[in-house]
VOGU-3710 file (C-alpha; in Angstrom, 3 decimals, decimal comma):
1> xxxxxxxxxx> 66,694/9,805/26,864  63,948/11,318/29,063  64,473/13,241/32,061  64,411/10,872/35,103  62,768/13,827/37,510  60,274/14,904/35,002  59,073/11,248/34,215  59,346/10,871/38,489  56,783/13,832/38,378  54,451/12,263/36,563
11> xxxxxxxxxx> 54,402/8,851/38,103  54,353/10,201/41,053  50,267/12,202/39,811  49,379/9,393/38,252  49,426/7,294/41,650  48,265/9,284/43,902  45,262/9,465/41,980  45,102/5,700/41,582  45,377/6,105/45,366  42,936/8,064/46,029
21> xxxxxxxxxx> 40,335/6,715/44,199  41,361/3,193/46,031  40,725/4,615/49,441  36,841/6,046/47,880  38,003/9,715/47,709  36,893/12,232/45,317  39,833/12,481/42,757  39,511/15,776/41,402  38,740/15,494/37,394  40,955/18,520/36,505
31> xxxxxxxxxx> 44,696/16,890/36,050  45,699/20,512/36,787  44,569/20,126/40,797  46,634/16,972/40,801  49,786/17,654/43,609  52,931/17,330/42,157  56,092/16,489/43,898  58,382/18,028/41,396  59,149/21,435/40,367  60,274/20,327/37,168
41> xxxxxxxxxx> 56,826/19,110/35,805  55,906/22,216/33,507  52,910/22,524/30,850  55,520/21,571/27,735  55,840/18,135/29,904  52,196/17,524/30,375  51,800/17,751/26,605  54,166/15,659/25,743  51,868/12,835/27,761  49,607/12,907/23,975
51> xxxxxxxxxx> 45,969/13,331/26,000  46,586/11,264/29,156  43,557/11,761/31,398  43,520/11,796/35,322  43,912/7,878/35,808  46,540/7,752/33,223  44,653/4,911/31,470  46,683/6,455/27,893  50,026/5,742/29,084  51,854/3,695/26,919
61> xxxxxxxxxx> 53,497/0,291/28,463  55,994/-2,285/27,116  54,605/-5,377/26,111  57,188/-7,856/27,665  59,599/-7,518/30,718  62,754/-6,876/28,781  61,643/-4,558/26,914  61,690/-2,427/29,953  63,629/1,190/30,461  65,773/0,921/32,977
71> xxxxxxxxxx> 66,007/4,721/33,607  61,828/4,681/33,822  60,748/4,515/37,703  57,524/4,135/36,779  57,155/0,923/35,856  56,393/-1,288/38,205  56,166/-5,543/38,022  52,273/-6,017/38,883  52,478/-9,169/41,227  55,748/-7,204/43,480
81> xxxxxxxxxx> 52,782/-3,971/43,314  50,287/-6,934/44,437  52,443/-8,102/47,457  53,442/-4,380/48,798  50,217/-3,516/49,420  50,799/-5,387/53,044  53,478/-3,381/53,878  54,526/0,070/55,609  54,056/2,697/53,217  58,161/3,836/53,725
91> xxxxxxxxxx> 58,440/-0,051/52,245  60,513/0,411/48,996  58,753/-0,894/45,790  61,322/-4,046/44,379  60,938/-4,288/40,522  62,171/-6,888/38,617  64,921/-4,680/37,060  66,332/-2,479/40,121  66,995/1,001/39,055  68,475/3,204/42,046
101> xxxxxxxxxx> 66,939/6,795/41,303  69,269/9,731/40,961  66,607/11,796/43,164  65,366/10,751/46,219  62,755/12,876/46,114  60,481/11,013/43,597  61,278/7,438/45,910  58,143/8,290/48,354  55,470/9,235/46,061  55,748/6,517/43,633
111> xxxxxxxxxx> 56,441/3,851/46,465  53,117/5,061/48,134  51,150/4,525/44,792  52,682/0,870/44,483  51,419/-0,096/48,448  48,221/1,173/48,251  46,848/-0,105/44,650  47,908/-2,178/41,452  49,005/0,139/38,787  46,508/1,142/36,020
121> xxxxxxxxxx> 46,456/-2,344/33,243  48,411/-1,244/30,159  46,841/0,544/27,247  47,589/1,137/23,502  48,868/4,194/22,525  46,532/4,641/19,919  42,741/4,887/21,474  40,450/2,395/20,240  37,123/2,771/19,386  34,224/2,362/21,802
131> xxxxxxxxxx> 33,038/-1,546/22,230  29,646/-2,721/22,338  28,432/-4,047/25,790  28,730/-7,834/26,008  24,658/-7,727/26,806  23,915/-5,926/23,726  26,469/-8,337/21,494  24,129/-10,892/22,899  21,041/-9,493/22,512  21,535/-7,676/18,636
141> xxxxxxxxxx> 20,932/-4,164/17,583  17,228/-4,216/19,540  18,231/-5,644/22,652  21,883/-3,556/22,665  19,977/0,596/22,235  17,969/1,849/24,829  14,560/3,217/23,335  14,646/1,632/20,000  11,701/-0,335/21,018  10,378/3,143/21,081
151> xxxxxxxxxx> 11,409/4,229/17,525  9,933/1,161/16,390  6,364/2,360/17,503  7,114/5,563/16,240  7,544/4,061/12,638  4,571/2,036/12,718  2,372/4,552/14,351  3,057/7,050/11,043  2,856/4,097/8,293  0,640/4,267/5,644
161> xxxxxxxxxx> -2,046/2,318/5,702  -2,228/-0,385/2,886  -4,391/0,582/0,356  -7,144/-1,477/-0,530  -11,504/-1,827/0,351  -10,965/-0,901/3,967  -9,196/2,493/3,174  -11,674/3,693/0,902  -14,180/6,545/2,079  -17,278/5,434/2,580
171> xxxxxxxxxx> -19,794/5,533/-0,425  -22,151/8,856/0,270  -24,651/7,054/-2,166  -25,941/3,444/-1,617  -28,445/1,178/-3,034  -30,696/-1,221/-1,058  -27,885/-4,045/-0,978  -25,186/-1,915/0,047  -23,827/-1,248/-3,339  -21,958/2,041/-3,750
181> xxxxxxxxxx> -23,889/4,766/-6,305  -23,623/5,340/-8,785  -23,117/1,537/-10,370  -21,901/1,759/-14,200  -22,681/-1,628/-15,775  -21,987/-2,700/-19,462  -24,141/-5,260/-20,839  -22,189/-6,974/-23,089  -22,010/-10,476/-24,846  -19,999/-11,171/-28,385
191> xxxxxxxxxx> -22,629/-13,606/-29,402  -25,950/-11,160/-31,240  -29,377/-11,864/-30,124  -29,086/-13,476/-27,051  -30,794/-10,633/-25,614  -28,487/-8,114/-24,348  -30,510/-5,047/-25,877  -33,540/-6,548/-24,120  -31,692/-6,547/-20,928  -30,444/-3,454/-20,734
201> xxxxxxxxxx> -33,928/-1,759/-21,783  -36,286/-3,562/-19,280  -33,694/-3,583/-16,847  -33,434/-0,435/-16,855  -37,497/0,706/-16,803  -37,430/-1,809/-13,563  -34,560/0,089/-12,013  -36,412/3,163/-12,653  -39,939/1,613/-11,149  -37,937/1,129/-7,839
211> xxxxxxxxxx> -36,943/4,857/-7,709  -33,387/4,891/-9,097  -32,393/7,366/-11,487  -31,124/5,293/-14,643  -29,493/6,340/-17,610  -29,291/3,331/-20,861  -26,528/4,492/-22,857  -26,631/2,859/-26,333  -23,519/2,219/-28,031  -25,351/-0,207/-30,709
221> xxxxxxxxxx> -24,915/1,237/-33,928  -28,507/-0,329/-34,885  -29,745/1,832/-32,287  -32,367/-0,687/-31,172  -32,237/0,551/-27,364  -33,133/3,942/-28,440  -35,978/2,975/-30,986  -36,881/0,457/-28,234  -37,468/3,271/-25,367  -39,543/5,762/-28,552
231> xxxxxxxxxx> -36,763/7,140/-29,442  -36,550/8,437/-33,419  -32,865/8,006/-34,144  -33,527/9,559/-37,497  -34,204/13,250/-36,043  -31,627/13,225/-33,872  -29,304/16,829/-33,513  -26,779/15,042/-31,162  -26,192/11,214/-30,244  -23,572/8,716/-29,051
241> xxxxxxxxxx> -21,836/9,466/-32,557  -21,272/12,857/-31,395  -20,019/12,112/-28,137  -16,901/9,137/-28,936  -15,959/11,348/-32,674  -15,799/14,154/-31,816  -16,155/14,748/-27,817  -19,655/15,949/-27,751  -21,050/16,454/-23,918  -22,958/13,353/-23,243
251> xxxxxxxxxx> -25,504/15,922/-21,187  -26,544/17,099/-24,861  -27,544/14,449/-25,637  -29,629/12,288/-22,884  -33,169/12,169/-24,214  -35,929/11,725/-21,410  -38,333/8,575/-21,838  -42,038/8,307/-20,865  -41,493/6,729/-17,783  -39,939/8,488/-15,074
261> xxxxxxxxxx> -36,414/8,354/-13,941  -35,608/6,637/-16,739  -33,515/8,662/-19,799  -31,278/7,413/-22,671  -28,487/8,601/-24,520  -29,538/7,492/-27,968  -27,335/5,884/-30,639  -27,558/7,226/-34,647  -26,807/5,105/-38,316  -23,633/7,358/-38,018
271> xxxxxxxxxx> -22,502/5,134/-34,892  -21,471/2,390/-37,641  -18,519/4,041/-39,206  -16,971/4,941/-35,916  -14,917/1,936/-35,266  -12,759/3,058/-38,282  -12,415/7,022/-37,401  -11,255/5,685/-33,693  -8,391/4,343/-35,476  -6,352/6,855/-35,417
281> xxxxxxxxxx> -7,942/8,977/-32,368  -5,572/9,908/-29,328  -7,140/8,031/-26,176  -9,827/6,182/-28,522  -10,808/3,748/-25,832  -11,594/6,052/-23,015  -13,981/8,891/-24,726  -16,809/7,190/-23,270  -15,244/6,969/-19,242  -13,936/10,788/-20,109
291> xxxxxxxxxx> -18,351/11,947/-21,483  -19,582/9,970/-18,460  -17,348/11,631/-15,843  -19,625/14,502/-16,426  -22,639/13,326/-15,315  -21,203/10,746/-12,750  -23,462/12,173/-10,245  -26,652/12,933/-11,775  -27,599/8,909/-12,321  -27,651/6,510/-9,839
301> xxxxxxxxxx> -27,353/3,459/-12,731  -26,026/3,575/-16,091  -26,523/0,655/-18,240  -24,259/0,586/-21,629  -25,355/-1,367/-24,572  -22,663/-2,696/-26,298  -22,828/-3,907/-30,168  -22,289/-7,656/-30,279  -18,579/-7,836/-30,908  -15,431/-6,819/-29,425
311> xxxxxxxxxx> -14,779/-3,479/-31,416  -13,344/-0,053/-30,404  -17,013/0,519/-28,889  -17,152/-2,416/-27,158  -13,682/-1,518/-25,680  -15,135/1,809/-25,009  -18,232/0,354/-22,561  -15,694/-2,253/-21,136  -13,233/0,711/-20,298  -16,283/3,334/-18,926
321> xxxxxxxxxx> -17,727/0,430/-16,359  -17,059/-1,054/-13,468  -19,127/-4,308/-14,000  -20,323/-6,270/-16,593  -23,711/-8,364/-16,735  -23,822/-10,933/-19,170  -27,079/-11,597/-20,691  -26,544/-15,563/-21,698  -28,932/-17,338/-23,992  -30,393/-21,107/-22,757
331> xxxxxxxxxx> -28,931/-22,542/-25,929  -25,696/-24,489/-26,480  -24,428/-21,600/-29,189  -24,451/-19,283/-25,881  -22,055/-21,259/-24,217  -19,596/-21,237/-26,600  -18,682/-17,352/-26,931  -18,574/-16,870/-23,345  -15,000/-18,360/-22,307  -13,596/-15,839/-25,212
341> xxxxxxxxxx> -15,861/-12,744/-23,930  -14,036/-13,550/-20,543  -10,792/-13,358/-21,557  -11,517/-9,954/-23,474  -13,093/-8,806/-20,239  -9,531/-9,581/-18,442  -7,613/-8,059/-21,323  -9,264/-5,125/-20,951  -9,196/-5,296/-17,021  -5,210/-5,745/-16,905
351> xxxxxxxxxx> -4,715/-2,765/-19,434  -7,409/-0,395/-19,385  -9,513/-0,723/-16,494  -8,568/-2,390/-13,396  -11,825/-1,885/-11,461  -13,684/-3,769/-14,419  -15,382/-6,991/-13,124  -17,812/-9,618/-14,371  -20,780/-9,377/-11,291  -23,325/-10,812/-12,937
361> xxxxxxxxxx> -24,720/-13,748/-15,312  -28,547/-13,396/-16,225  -30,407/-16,841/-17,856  -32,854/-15,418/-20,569  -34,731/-16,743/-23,184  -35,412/-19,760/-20,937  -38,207/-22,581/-22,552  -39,261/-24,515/-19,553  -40,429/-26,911/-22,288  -36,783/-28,040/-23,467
371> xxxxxxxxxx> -34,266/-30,053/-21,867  -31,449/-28,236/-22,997  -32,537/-24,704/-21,183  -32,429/-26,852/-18,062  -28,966/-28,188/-18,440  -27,620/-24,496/-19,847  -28,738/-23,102/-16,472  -27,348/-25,918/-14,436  -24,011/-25,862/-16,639  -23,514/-22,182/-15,949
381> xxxxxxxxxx> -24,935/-22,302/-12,062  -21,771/-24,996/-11,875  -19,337/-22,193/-13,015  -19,860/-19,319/-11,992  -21,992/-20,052/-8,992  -23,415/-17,046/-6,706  -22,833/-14,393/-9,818  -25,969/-16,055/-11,572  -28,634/-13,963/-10,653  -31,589/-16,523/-9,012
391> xxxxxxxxxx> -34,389/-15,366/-11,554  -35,060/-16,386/-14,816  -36,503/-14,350/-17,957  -38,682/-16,825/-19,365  -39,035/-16,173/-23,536  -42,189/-14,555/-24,187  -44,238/-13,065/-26,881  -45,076/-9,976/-24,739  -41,369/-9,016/-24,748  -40,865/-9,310/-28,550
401> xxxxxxxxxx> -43,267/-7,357/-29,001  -42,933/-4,162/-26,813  -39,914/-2,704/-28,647  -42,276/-2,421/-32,052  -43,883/0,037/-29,785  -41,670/2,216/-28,514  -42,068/0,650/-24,999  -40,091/-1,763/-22,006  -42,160/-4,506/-21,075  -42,907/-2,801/-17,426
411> xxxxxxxxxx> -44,882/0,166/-19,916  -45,927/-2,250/-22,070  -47,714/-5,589/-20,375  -46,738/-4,584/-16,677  -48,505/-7,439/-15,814  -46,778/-10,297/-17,704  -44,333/-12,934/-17,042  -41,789/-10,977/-18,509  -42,489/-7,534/-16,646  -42,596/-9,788/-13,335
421> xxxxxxxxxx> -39,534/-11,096/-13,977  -37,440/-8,260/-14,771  -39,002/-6,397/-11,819  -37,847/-9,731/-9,591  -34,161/-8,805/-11,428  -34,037/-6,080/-11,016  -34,576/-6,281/-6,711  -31,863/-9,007/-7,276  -29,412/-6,644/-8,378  -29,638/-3,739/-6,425
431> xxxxxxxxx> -31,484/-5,232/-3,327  -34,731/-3,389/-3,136  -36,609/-0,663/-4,038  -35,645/2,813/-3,469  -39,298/4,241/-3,155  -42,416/2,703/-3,265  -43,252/1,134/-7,192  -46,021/2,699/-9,367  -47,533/-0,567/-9,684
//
């Protein structure tokens, strides 16, 4: 049973602090400068009070009335503390279970606390953990800490910016529209002789008119763009063979043509039996992107003549560009290729080359004298709307003949309907000219 003078003692601090802070006194915080009323409260006593603090808010409390100690002094019946506080302070304190003290000594102290405020409200005798304020329950996590509103700018001010056209560098290089240099287009279409070698040779001399530094790389194993721009595939040391077998620099190979800015990297025979020694190759669809990394810089186009299927060298100028221009016939056979040259395009876009677009659809061949050229060009307008470039390469005998010598039509007849209109797509395409033209 516990000492009646010692627990006395220790009522006695505990309300005199309660009193004190009632009355707006400084309480001092140290338990230590607490008075006590009893030489018998020692430091072995104050531990055994497990971590009480000044206002005694850790001292443990029966839960009902009868449960009560009757040798305990300190326990008091809240509405009796409630009604003393009128009183004298020499009023005794009445509890609901009278227990006459043994010393008389320990009456005045814990009396006093009683008159002059209620007793601290019971707590557990195990502490419980901190509570969140009833603003912040209301309010969540953001409305509950200070400064997070803070952290939340902080996080946002050091995100990474998504990545896409607006957090790109700008382009050191551009062309008269705008377009970022340099601009590596294939020319491709699965169908043969709708004109794609045509295309990409007058295309090219145009490009080079306007002051653009162009480079016609011919993956056609005919070879027709190189012949077509006097090129003698025959006495060739190094060509396009050279460069996809066996990893050749492509700078060994670009030939210079008679007009200026305008060079080729010619194809050879050899360029036929190629699709079967890619086969087994390591990285056989990207040895043309790897030969034209090297000169990336020095051109400001590069136009890639593809053979007219969808072979390892086709994959090869699909996988090296960026865009591809479609040269499309005015005849119905022209049509019907182009929805499977599409999906090839996005075959090769979703697994090799994911910067790989179609840009451009060009009308040649077109016979103002036939229906059906008319209702080609208004079919594919329908489809695939502002990518069809605006002018039309009319079919003329001036442009069949300038590859039997050695010459675009812009060297050859600079001054026929075909030159004109090549020059015309050639503005189209890259939005001007760069310097002033020759012509």
């Amino acid at each position: 049973m516990p000492d009646p003078d010692s627990l006395a003692a220790r009522g006695a601090a505990i309300f005199d602090t309660l009193r004190d802070a009632e009355v707006e006194t400084e309480a001092p915080e140290n338990p230590a400068e607490t008075p006590a009323e009893s030489p018998a409260e020692t430091p072995a006593e104050d531990a055994d009070f497990g971590g009480l603090d000044a206002e005694g808010a850790g001292a443990p409390a029966p839960e009902a009335p009868g449960d009560l100690d009757r040798d305990d002094p300190t326990v008091i019946d809240a509405e009796e503390a409630t009604e003393s506080t009128e009183s004298t302070e020499s009023a005794p304190v009445e509890t609901p279970h009278a227990v006459e003290p043994t010393h008389t000594e320990a009456e005045a102290p814990v009396a006093d606390a009683a008159e002059d405020a209620p007793p601290a409200p019971p707590a557990p005798a195990v502490p419980r953990p901190p509570t969140m304020p009833a603003e912040a329950q209301s309010t969540g996590l953001a409305g509950g800490l200070p400064g997070i509103e803070d952290v939340t700018e902080l996080v946002q001010a050091t995100a990474v910016p998504a990545v896409g056209p607006t957090a790109e560098p700008a382009p050191s290089r551009v062309d008269a529209a705008g377009h970022a240099l340099p601009r590596i287009m294939a020319v491709a279409n699965q169908k043969g002789g709708v004109g794609k070698t045509t295309t990409a040779v007058n295309l090219g001399a145009a490009l080079a008119e306007a002051g653009y530094r162009t480079l016609v790389v011919d993956l056609d194993p005919q070879g027709n763009a190189s012949t077509g721009l006097g090129i003698n595939i025959r006495d060739l040391q190094l060509s396009m063979y050279d460069v996809v077998i066996h990893e050749a620099s492509i700078d060994d190979t670009i030939e210079a043509t008679a007009m200026r800015n305008l060079f080729v990297a010619p194809a050879s025979l050899d360029l036929a039996g190629a699709e079967i020694e890619l086969v087994p190759a390591f990285s056989r669809e990207l040895r043309l992107r790897h030969a034209l990394a090297e000169v990336h810089d020095d051109y400001d186009y590069v136009l890639i003549d593809c053979p007219p299927s969808l072979g390892l060298l086709t994959v090869n100028g699909l996988a090296a560009a960026a865009e591809v221009l479609v040269p499309i016939q005015c005849e119905y056979y022209a049509l019907e290729g182009l929805g499977q040259l599409l999906r090839n395009v996005a075959l090769v876009q979703r697994n090799l080359n994911q910067k790989l677009q179609v840009s451009t659809f060009v009308c040649v061949m077109y016979d103002a004298r036939t229906k059906l050229a008319d209702q080609v060009v208004t079919e594919v307008r329908s489809h695939f709307g502002d990518k069809v470039c605006r002018i039309v390469v009319p079919r003329t005998v001036r442009l069949s003949e300038a590859p039997s010598y050695g010459q675009p039509i812009l060297a050859f007849d600079p001054r026929s309907r075909g030159a004109i209109a090549y020059r015309e797509l050639a503005r189209e395409i890259s939005g001007g000219a760069r310097a002033e033209s020759d012509d």
